[in-house]
C-alpha positions as CSV (number, residue, x, y, z in Angstrom):
1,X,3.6,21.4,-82.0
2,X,6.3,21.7,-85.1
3,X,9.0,19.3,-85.4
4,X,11.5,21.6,-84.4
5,X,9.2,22.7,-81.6
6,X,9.1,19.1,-80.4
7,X,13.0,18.1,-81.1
8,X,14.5,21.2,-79.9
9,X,11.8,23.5,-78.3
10,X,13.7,26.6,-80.0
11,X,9.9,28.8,-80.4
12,X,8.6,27.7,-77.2
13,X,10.5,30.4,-75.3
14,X,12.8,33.1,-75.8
15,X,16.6,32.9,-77.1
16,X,17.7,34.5,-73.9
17,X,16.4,31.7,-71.7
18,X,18.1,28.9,-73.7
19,X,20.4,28.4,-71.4
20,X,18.4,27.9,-68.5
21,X,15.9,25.8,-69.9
22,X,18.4,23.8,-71.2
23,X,20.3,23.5,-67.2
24,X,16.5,23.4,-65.6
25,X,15.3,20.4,-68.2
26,X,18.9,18.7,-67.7
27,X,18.0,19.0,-64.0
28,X,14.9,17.6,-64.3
29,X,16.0,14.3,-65.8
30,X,18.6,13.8,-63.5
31,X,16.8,14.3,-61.0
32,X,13.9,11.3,-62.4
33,X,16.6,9.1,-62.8
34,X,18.9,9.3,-59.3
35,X,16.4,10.2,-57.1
36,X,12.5,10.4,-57.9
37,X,9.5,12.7,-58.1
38,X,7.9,11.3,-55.5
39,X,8.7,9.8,-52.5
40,X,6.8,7.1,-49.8
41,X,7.3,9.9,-47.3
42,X,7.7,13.9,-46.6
43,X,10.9,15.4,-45.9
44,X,14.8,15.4,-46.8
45,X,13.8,17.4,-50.0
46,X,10.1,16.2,-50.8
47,X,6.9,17.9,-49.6
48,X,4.3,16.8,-47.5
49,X,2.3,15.5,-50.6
50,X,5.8,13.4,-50.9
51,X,6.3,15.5,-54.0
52,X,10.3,16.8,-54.8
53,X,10.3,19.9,-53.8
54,X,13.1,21.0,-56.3
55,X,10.7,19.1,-59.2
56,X,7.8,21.5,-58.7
57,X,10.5,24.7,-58.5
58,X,11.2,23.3,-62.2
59,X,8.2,23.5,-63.0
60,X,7.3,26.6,-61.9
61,X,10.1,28.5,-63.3
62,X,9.3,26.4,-66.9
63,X,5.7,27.6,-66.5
64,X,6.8,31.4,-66.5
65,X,9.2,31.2,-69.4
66,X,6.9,29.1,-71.9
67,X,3.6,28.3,-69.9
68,X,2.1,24.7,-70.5
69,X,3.7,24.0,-73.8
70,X,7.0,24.7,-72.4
71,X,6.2,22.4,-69.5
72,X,5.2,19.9,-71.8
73,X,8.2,19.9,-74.4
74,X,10.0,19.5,-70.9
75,X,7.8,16.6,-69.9
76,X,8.5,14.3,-72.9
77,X,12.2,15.0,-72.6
78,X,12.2,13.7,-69.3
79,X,10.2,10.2,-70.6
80,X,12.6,10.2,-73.3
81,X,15.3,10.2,-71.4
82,X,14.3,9.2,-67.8
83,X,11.7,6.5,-68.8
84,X,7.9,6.5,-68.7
85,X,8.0,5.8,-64.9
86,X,9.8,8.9,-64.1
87,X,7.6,10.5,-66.6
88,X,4.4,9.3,-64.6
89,X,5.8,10.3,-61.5
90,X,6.8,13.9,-62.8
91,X,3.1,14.1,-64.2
92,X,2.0,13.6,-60.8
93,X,4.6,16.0,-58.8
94,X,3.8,18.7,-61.3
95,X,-0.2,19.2,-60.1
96,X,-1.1,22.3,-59.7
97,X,2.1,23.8,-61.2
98,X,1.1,26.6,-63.4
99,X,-1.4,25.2,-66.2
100,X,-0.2,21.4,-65.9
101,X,-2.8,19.1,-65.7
102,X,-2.3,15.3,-64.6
């Protein structure tokens, strides 16, 4: 990954997404940092695997703009600016979601 790549994530997917990534990753963090990835139990918003549901729509949608480095980039925004916790819950929440592998 090139340093603009990894500050800014400009070649990772097209110029007309920008904006969405940019709403979808800002999601993302708040997200980690109100609420969490995972949860002790299913329901109000989190999956029967006690997974966010919203978290694994992000993904999804990241996967089919910019595929696994896309998700990636996305991933160390969120421990950047969410924490590693957050992070190690999103890595979990994320399995199975497009190429991301935990």
């Amino acid at each position: 990954m090139s340093i603009l790549e990894s500050l800014f994530g400009k070649s990772l997917y097209p110029a007309k997404d920008r904006h969405e990534v940019e709403r979808l990753v800002d999601e993302l963090i708040n997200i980690g940092i109100k609420e969490d990835y995972l949860s002790e139990h299913p329901g109000g918003g989190y999956n029967i695997q006690c997974r966010h549901v919203r978290t694994r729509e992000i993904g999804k949608r990241l996967s089919e703009i910019g595929g696994l480095k896309l998700m990636t980039w996305s991933y160390e925004r969120v421990k950047k600016k969410a924490g590693k916790t957050p992070a190690s819950h999103l890595e979990y929440a994320w399995e199975s979601v497009g190429e991301w592998l935990s």
